[in-house]
N, C-alpha and C positions, 0 to 999 in steps of 0.2 A: 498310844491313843492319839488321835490327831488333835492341833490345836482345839479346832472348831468343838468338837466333842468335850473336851475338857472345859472350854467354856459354859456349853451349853449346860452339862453336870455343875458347873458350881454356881449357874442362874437359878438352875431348877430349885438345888438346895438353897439355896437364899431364898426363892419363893416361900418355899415350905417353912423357911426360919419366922419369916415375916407373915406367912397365913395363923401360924402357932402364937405368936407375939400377937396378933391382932386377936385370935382369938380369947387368949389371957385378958387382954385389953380391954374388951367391951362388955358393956353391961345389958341385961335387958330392959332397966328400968333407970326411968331419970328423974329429972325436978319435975313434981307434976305443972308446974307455970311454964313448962316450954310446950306451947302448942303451934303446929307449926300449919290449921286446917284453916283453910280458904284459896281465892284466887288469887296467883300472882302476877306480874307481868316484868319482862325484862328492864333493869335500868339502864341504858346504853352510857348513862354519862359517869356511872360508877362501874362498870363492869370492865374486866382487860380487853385489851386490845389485842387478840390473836397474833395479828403482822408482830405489831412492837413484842412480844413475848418471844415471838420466835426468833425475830433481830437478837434480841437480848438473848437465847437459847446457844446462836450460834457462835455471838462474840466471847459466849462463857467460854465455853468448849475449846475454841481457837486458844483463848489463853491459856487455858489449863495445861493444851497440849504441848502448846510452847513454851511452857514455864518447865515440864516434865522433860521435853526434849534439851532444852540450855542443860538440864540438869546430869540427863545423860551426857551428854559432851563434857559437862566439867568431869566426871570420870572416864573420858574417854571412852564411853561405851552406849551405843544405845538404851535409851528406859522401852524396857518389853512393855510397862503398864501404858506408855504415853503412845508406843505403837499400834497394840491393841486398839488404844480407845479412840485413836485417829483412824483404824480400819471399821469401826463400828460405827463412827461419827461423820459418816458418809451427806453432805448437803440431802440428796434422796431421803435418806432415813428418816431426816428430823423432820423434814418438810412431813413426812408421810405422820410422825408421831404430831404434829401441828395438826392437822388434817384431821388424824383421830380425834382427838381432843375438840376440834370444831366438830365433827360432827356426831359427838357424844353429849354437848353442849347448844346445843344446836335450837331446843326450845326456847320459844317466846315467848310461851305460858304455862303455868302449872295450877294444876286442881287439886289439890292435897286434903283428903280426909284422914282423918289422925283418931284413934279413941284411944282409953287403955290397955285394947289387945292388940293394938296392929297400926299402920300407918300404910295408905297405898297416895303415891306421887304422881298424879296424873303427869304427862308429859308431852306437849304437844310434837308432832312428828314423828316418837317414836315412843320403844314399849314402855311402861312405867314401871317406878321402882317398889317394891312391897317389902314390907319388915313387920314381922312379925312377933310379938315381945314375949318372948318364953317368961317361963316362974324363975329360971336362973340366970346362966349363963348365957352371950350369945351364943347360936348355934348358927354353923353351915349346913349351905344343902346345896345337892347337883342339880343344876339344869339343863340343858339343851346346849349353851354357850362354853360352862365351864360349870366353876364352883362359886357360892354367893356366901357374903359374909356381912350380917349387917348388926348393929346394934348401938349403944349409947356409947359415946367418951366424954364423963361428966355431963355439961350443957350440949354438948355438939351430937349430931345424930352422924354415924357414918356408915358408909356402905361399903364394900371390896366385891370383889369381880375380878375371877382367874381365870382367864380365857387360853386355850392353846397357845405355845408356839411363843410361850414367853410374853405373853401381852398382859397385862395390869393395868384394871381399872380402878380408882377410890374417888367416889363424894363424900364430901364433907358439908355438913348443914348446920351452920348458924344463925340465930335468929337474931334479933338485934333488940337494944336493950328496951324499946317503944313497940315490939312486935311488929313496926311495918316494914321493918326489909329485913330480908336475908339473902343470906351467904352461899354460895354452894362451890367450894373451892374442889377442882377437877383435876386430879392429877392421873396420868398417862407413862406407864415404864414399859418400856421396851429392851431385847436385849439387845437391838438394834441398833441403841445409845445410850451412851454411858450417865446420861443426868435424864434423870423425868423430866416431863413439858407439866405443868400447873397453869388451869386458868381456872381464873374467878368469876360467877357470874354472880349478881348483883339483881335481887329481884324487891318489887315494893308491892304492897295489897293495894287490889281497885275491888270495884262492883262492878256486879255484870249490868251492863245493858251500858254501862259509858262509852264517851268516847273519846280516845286518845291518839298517840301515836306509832305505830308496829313499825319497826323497823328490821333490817337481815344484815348481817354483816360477817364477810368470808373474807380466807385468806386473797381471793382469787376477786372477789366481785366489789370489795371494798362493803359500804353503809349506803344501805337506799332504804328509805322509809316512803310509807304511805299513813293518811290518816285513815283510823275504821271505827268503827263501833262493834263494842264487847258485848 
């Protein structure tokens, strides 16, 4: 069987290890004092820095590789693992799992109505997230995309997303310990590289009709803000 294939066979099955594991993991019920419903809007001065995360993405990786490669040489032999993950660990790849991640992250505001049956996350630019709290366990379902997995871990609300072709989505949602800002830490696995990309985004409660300041921030276009009213 060719390399490529046997990789891809033992991603698939680490998927499946980690959709079981998650589904052990989560709950459908949590502390009823985590309400996570109203408007939010982006913090840009707490939230990651895309660029810097990927900076930091690519210097990991380099080390790794070359900590694994010295190691082959001291046995006189190449590391197949440190080979591998420098053929997978392509500049392209990561930039592109960067890219995902910015643009799965990408809102600037969220409308979150939350009861005790359900949670749907409004999500400005694209579709929104829904979770729905069964009587037990959480449950997955198929959609259009892949497979969806959402439910409680303890305080934290989380979601999974199994998309073809080896792509991995998870949010994580925490609220903070005043209820005005929350967390929503975004993580990105590809088998395209060997370490997930994670950003954080950083959100705080306004009212609607204020005004404040919106701002956009990409790998490519940098931070440009404008002021508007909500």
């Amino acid at each position: 069987m060719p390399v490529s294939r046997v990789i891809a066979f033992l991603f698939a099955v680490t998927c499946l290890h980690q959709l079981a594991d998650a589904n052990e993991g989560l709950q459908a019920t949590a502390n009823k004092n985590i309400d996570f419903s109203g408007a939010w809007e982006r913090n840009y001065v707490r939230s990651d820095d895309i660029q810097r995360k990927l900076q930091s993405l690519v210097r990991e990786i380099r080390r790794d590789a070359e900590r694994r490669a010295r190691s082959g040489m001291q046995q006189n032999r190449p590391s197949a693992v440190a080979t591998e993950n420098m053929a997978r660990d392509s500049i392209s790849s990561m930039v592109a799992l960067a890219q995902m991640a910015d643009l799965v992250t990408r809102s600037l505001v969220l409308e979150i109505e939350q009861d005790r049956a359900s949670i749907r996350i409004g999500r400005e630019d694209t579709f929104a997230l829904r979770c729905n709290f069964h009587g037990g366990a959480a449950v997955s379902e198929e959609n259009p995309l892949g497979r969806e997995l959402c439910g409680w871990d303890q305080h934290q609300l989380v979601f999974h997303l199994y998309l073809p072709e080896g792509l991995n989505i998870q949010h994580r949602l925490t609220l903070g310990p005043a209820g005005r800002k929350l967390n929503i830490a975004t993580t990105v696995v590809s088998r395209q590289v060997s370490q997930p990309f994670t950003v954080n985004r950083v959100f705080s409660r306004f009212e609607a009709g204020s005004q404040g300041i919106r701002c956009e921030e990409t790998i490519t276009r940098g931070k440009v803000c404008t002021t508007v009213r909500r």
